[in-house]
LOPA-736344 format. One record per residue (C-alpha): chain; x, y, z. Coordinates in pm, 1 decimal. Layout:
LOPA-736344
+-------+----------+----------+----------+
| kette |        X |        Y |        Z |
+-------+----------+----------+----------+
|     A |        X |        Y |        Z |
...
+-------+----------+----------+----------+
This chain:
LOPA-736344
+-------+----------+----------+----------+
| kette |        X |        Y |        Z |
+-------+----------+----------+----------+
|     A |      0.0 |      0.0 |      0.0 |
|     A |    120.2 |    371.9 |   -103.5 |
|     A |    197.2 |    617.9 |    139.8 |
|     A |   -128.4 |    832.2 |     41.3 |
|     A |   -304.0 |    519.8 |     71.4 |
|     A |   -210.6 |    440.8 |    387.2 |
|     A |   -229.2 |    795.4 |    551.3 |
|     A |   -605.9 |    775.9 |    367.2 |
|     A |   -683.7 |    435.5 |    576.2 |
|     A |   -604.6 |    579.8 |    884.9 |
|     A |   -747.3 |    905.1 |    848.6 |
|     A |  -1098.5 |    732.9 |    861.4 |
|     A |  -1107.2 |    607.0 |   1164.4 |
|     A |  -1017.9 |    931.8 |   1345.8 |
|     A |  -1257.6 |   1132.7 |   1085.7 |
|     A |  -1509.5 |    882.8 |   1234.1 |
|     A |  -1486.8 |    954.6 |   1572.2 |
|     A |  -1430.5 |   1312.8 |   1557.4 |
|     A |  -1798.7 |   1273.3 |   1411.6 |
|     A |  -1940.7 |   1075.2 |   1643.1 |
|     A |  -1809.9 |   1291.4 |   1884.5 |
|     A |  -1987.2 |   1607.3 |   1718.9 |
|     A |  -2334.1 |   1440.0 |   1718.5 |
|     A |  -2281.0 |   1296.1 |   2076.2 |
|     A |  -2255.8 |   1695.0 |   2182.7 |
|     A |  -2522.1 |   1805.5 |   1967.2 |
|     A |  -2733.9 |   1562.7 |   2144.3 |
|     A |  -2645.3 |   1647.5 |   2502.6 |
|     A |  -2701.9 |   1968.6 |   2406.8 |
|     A |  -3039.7 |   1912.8 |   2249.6 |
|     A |  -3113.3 |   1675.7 |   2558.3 |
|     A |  -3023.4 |   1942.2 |   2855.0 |
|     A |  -3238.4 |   2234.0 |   2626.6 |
|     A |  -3544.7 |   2044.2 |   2569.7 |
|     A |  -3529.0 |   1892.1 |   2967.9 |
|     A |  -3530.5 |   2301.6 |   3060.0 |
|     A |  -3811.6 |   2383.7 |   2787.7 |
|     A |  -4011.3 |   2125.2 |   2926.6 |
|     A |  -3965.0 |   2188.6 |   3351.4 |
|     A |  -4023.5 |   2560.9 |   3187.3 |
|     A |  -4361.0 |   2511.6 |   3016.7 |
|     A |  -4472.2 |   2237.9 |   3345.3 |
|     A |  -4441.7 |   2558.5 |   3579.1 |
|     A |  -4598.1 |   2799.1 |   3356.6 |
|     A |  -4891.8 |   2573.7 |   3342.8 |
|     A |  -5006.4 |   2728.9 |   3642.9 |
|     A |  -5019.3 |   3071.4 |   3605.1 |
|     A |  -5291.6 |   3278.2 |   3389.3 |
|     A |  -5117.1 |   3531.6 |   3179.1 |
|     A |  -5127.9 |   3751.1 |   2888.3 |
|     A |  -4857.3 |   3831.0 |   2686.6 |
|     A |  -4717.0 |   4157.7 |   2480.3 |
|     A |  -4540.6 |   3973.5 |   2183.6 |
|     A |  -4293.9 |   4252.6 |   2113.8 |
|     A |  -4192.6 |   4276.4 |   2427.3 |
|     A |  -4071.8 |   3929.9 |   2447.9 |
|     A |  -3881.6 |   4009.4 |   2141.2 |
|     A |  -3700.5 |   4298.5 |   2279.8 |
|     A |  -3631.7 |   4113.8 |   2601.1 |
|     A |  -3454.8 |   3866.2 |   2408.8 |
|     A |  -3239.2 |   4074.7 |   2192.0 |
|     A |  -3143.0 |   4283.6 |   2521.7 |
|     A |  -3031.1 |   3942.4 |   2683.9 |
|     A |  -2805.8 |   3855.7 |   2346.4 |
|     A |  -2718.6 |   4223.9 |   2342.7 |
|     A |  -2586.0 |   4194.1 |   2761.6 |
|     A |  -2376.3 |   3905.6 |   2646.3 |
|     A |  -2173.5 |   4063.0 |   2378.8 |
|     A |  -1953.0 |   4229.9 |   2636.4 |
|     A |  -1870.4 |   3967.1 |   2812.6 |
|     A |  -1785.4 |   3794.0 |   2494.8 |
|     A |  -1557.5 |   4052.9 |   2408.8 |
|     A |  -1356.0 |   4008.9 |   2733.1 |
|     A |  -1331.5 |   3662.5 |   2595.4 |
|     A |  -1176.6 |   3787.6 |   2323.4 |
|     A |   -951.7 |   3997.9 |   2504.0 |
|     A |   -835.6 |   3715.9 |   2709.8 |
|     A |   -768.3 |   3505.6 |   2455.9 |
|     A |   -554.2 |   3820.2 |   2284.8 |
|     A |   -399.2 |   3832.7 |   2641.4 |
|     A |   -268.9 |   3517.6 |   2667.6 |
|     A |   -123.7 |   3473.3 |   2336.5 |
|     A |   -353.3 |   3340.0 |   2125.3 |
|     A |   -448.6 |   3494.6 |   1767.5 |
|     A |   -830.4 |   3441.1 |   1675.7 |
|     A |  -1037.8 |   3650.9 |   1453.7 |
|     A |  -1295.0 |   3859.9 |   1628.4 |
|     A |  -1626.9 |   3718.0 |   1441.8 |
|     A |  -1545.0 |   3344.6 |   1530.4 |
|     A |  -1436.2 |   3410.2 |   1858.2 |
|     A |  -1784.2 |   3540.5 |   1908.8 |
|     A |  -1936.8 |   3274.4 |   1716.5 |
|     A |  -1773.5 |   3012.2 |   1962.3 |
|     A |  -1884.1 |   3211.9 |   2258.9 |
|     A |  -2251.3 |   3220.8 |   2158.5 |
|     A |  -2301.6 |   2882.3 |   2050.5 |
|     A |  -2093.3 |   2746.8 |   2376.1 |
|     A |  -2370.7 |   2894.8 |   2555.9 |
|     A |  -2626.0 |   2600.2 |   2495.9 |
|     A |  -2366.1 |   2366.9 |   2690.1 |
|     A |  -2452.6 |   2523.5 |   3025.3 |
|     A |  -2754.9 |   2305.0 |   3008.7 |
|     A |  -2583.8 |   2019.1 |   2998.7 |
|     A |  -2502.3 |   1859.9 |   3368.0 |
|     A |  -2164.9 |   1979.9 |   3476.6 |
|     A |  -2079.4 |   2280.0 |   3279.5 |
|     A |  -1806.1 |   2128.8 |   3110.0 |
|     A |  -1996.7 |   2137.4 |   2797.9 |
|     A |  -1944.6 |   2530.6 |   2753.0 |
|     A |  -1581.7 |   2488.9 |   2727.6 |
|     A |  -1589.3 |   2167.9 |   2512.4 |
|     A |  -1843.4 |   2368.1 |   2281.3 |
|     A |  -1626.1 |   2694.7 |   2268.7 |
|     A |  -1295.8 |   2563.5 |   2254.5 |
|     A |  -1414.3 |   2289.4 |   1986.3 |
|     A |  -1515.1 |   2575.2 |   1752.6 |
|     A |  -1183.3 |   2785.0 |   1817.1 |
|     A |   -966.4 |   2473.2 |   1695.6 |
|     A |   -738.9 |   2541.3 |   1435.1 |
|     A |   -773.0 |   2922.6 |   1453.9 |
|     A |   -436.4 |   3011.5 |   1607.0 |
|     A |   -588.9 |   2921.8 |   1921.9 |
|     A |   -386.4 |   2664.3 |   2189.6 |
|     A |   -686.1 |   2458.6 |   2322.4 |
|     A |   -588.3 |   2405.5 |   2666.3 |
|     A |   -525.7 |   2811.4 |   2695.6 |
|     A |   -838.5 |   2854.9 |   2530.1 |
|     A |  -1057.5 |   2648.8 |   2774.6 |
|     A |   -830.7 |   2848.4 |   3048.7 |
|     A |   -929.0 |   3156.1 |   2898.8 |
|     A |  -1308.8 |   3041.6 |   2889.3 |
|     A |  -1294.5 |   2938.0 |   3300.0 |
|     A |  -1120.4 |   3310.0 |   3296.0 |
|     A |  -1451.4 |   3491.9 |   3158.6 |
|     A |  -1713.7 |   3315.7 |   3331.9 |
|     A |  -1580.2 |   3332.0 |   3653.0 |
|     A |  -1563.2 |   3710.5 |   3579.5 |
|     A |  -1895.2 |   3729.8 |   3474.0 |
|     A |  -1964.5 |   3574.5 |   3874.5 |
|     A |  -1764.1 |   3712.6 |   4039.7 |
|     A |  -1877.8 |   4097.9 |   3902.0 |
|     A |  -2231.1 |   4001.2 |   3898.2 |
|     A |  -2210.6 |   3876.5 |   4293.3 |
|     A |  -2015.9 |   4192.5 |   4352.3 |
|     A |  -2281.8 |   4368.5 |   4238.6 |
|     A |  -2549.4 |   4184.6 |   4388.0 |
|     A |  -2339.3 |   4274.1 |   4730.5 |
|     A |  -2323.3 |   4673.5 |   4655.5 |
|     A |  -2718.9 |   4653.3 |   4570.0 |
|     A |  -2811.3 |   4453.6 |   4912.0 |
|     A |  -2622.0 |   4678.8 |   5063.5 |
|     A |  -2706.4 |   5025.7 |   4995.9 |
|     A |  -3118.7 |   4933.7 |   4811.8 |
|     A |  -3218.9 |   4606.4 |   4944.1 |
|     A |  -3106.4 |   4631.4 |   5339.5 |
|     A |  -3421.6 |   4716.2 |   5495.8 |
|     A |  -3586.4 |   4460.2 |   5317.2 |
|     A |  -3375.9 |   4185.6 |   5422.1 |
|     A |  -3438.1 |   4059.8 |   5734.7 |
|     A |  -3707.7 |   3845.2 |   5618.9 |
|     A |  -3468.8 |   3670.0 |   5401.0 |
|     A |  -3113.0 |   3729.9 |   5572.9 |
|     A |  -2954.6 |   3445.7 |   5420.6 |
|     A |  -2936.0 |   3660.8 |   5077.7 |
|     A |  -2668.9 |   3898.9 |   5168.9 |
|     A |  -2397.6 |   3608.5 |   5316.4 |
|     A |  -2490.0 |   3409.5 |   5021.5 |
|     A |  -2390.6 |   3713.0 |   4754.1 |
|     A |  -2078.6 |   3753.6 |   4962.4 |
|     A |  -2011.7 |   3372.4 |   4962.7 |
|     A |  -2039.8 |   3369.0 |   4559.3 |
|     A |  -1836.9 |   3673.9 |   4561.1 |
|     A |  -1509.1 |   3533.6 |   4731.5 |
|     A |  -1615.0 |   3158.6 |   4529.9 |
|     A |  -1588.6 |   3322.0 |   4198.7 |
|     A |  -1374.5 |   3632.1 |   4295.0 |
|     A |  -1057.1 |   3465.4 |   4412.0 |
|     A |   -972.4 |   3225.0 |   4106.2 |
|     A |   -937.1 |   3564.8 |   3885.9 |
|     A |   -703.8 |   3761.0 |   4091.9 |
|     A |   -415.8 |   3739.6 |   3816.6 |
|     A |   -149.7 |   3559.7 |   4045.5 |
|     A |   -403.7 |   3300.8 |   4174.2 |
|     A |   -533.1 |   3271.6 |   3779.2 |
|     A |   -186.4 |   3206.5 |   3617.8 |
|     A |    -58.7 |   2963.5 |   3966.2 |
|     A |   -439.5 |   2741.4 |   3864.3 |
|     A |   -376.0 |   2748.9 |   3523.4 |
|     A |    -33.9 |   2572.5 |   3533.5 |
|     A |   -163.4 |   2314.5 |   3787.4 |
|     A |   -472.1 |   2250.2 |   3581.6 |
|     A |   -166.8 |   2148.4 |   3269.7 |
|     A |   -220.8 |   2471.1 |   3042.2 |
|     A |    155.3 |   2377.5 |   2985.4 |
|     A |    141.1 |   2092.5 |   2831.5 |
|     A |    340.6 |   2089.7 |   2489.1 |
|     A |    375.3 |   2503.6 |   2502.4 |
|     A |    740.2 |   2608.3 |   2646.9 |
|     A |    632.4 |   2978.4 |   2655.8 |
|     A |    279.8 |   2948.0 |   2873.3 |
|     A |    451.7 |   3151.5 |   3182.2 |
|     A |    514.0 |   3446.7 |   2973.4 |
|     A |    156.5 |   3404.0 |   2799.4 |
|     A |    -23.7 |   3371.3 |   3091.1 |
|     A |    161.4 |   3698.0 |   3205.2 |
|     A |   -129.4 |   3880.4 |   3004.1 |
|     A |   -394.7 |   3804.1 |   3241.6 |
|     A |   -315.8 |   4111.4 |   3464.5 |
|     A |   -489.2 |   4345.2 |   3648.7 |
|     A |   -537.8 |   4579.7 |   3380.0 |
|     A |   -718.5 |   4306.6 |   3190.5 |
|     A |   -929.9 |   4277.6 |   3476.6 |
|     A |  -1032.8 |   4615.9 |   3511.0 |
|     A |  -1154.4 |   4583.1 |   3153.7 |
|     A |  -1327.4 |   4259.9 |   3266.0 |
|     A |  -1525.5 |   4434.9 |   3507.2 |
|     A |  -1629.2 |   4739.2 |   3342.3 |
|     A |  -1741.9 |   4482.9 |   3050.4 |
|     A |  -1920.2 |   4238.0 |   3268.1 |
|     A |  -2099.0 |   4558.2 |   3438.9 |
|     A |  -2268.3 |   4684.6 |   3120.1 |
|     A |  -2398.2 |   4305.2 |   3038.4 |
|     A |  -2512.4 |   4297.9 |   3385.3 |
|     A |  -2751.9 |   4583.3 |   3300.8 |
|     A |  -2849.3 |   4495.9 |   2965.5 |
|     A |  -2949.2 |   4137.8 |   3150.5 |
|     A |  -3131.9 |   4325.4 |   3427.0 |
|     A |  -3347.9 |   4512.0 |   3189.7 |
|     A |  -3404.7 |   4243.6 |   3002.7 |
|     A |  -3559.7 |   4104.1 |   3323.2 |
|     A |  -3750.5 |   4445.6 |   3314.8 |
|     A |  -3883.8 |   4369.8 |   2912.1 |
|     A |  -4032.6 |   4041.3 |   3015.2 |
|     A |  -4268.3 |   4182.2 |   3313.4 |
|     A |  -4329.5 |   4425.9 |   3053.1 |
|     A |  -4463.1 |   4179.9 |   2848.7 |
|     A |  -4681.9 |   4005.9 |   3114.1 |
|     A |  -4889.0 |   4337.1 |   3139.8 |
|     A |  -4682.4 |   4448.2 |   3485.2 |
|     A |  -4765.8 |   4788.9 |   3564.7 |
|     A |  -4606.4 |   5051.8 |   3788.2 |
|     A |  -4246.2 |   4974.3 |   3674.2 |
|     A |  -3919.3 |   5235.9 |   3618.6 |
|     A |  -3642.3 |   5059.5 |   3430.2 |
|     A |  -3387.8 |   5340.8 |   3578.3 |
|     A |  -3506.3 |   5409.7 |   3930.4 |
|     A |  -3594.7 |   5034.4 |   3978.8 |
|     A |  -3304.2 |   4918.2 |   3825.6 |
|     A |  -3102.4 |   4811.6 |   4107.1 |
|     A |  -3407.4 |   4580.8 |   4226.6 |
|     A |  -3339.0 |   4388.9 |   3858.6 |
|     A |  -2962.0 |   4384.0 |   3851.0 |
|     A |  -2996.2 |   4216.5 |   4207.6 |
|     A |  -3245.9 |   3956.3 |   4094.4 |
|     A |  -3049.2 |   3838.1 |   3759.8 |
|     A |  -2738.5 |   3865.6 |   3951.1 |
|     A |  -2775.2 |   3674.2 |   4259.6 |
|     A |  -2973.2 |   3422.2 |   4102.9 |
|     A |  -2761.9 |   3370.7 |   3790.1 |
|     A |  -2444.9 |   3309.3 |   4030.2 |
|     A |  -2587.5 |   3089.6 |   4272.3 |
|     A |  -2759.7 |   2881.7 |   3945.7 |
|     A |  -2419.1 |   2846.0 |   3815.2 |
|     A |  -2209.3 |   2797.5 |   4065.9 |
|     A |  -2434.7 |   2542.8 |   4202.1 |
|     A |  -2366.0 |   2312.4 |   3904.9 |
|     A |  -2740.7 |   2191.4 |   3834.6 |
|     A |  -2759.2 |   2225.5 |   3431.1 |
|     A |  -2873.7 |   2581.0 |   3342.3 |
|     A |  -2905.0 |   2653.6 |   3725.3 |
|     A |  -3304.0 |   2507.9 |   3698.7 |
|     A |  -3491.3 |   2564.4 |   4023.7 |
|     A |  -3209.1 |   2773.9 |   4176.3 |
|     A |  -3252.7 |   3064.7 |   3979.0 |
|     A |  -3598.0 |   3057.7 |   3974.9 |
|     A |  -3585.9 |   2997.2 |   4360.1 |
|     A |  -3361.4 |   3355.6 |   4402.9 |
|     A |  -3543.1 |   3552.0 |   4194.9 |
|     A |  -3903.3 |   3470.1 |   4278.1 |
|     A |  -3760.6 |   3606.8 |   4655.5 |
|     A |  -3610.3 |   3893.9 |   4548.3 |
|     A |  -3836.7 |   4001.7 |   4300.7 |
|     A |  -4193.9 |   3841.8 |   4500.0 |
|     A |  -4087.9 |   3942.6 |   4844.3 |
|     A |  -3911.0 |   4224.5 |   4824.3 |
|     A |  -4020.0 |   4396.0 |   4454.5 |
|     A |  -4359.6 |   4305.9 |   4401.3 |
|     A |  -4429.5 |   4337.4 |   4797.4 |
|     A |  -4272.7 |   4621.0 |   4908.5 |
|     A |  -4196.6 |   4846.6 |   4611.6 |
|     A |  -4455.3 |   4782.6 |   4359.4 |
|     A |  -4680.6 |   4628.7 |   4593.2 |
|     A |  -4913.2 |   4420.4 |   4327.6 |
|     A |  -5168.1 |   4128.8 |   4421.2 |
|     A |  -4994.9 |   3752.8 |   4404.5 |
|     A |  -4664.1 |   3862.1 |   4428.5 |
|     A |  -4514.7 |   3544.4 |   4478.5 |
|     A |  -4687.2 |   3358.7 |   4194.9 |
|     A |  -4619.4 |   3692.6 |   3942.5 |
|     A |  -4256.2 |   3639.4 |   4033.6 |
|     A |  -4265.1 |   3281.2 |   3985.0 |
|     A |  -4390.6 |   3340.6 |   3639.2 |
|     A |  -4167.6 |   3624.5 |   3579.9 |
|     A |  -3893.1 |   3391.4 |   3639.1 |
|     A |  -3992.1 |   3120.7 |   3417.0 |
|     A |  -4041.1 |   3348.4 |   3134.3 |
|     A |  -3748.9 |   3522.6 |   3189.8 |
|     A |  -3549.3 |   3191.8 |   3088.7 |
|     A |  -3791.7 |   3063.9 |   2806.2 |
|     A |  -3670.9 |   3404.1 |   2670.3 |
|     A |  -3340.2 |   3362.4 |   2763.0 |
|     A |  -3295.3 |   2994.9 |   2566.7 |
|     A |  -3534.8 |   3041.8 |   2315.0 |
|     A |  -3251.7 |   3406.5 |   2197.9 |
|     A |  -3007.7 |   3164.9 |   2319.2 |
|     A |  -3093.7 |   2871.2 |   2050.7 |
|     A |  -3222.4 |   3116.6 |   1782.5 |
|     A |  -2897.1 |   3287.4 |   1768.5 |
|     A |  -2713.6 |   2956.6 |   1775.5 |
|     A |  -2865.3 |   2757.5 |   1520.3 |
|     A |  -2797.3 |   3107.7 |   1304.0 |
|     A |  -2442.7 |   3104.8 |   1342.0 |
|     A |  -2367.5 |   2720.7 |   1337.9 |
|     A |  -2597.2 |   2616.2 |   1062.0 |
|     A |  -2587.4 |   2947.9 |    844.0 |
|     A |  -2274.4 |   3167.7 |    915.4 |
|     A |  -1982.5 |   3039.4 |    825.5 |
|     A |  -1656.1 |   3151.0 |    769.6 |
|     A |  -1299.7 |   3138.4 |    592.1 |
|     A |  -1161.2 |   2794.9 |    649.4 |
|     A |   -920.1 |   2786.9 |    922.5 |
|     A |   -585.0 |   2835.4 |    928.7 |
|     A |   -326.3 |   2555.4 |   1012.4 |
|     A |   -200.4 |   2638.9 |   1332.7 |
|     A |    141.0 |   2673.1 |   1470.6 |
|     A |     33.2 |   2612.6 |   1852.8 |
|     A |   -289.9 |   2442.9 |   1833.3 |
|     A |   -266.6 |   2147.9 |   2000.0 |
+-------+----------+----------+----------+
């Protein structure tokens, strides 16, 4: 047998398992979005409500809109740290990789992300570091604020439900820590971003505090595109009496604390968690005290369910766009991938 011929017998079995692979993703993923569609629609089930179409519509596009930030620190880390990735599939990657948080344990996001960076002048193992990098960003500003907002807005309110505050301070520190640069880089070569690159240390000398700064100001304005997207979907229940600036630190605490404590509590898409955080903050303390509206409880409850239909409905729209329909140049071979 030729050369060719024998480099083209061997090539098939790997091409063959990098597929099966591909569809065994695409199926957890499919699995972990319809299991959340479904526990979504079972809860709404039980609540009478009315809807304002376009409202859902802008709710969604302000969720993908609060994300883009944060996917451009992603970038920016990735820029940090060595690697060389266009801007328009680095975003691509970090949209799609989105679906994989509903997939039990979370690794999913970086499989997803780092899977469609491959080959793009991107190292995988710095690019999954980089991923761990954003999200626990994301966290670790989002708890912060949630902190500041319980704090200063929320304090009178709280001692019905004092366990709030130590529990956004908790998720703070959890999430906080692993980012300060020298803890970041000291994980990163225990967790073997070294492996096969000679010239990690000085990459991972990027990830410094100036980065960070950037990091937070970014993760800050998604934080309150997210909150008023919070705000667009109790528009479009019919909610009345609300002020998306004056009552905007009563949403920015409700996506925060209960995205952070959904994620960090590793159940797939934080199900039950969130909706458990935000139906208190938003029930008890919004809808009770501020607004003051009849069922409070069961308007937050719906509020919350909605809120992440909305969320994964943008979510899948916007990633069946890019994966099936935008595509781009064909990648360039490497010189550190791998």
């Amino acid at each position: 047998m030729s050369d060719g011929g024998l480099i083209q017998a061997t090539g098939w079995p790997r091409r063959w398992f990098r597929l099966a692979v591909h569809v065994l993703v695409l199926l957890a993923v499919a699995w972990g979005v319809r299991r959340t569609i479904a526990s979504a629609l079972d809860q709404l089930d039980d609540f009478p409500w009315h809807v304002q179409p376009q409202w859902l519509v802008a709710a969604g596009g302000l969720y993908l809109l609060g994300m883009l930030p944060m996917g451009l620190f992603w970038y920016s880390s990735l820029q940090a740290m060595g690697q060389r990735p266009a801007l328009l599939p680095t975003m691509r990657a970090y949209y799609i990789g989105h679906l994989g948080k509903y997939v039990p344990g979370k690794a999913m996001v970086v499989v997803l992300r780092a899977g469609l960076l491959r080959g793009r002048q991107v190292q995988m193992s710095v690019a999954a570091a980089s991923v761990f990098l954003e999200t626990l960003t994301m966290m670790a500003v989002g708890a912060f604020l949630a902190v500041g907002i319980l704090c200063v807005w929320l304090y009178r309110y709280l001692p019905g439900d004092d366990y709030l505050l130590p529990l956004a301070i908790g998720l703070w520190l959890m999430s906080g820590l692993p980012t300060l640069p020298p803890v970041f880089r000291r994980l990163a070569l225990r967790l073997g971003v070294a492996r096969g690159d000679p010239q990690i240390e000085q990459k991972l000398q990027g990830v410094n505090y100036p980065l960070m700064a950037t990091g937070w100001i970014a993760m800050a304005a998604g934080w309150l595109l997210l909150a008023l997207s919070l705000w667009a979907v109790m528009r479009a229940l019919g909610i009345e009496g609300l002020h998306p600036v004056a009552d905007l630190p009563y949403y920015t605490a409700a996506v925060t604390l209960s995205v952070v404590a959904g994620f960090l509590s590793l159940i797939p898409g934080g199900v039950l968690v969130r909706e458990m955080i935000l139906t208190t903050i938003l029930g008890e303390i919004y809808f009770g005290h501020v607004v003051q509206i009849p069922l409070a409880g069961a308007t937050a409850l719906s509020v919350a369910v909605v809120l992440r239909l909305v969320g994964l409905t943008a979510e899948l729209l916007l990633a069946l766009l890019l994966y099936f329909v935008i595509r781009h140049a064909p990648r360039a071979t490497p010189t550190e991938a791998d």
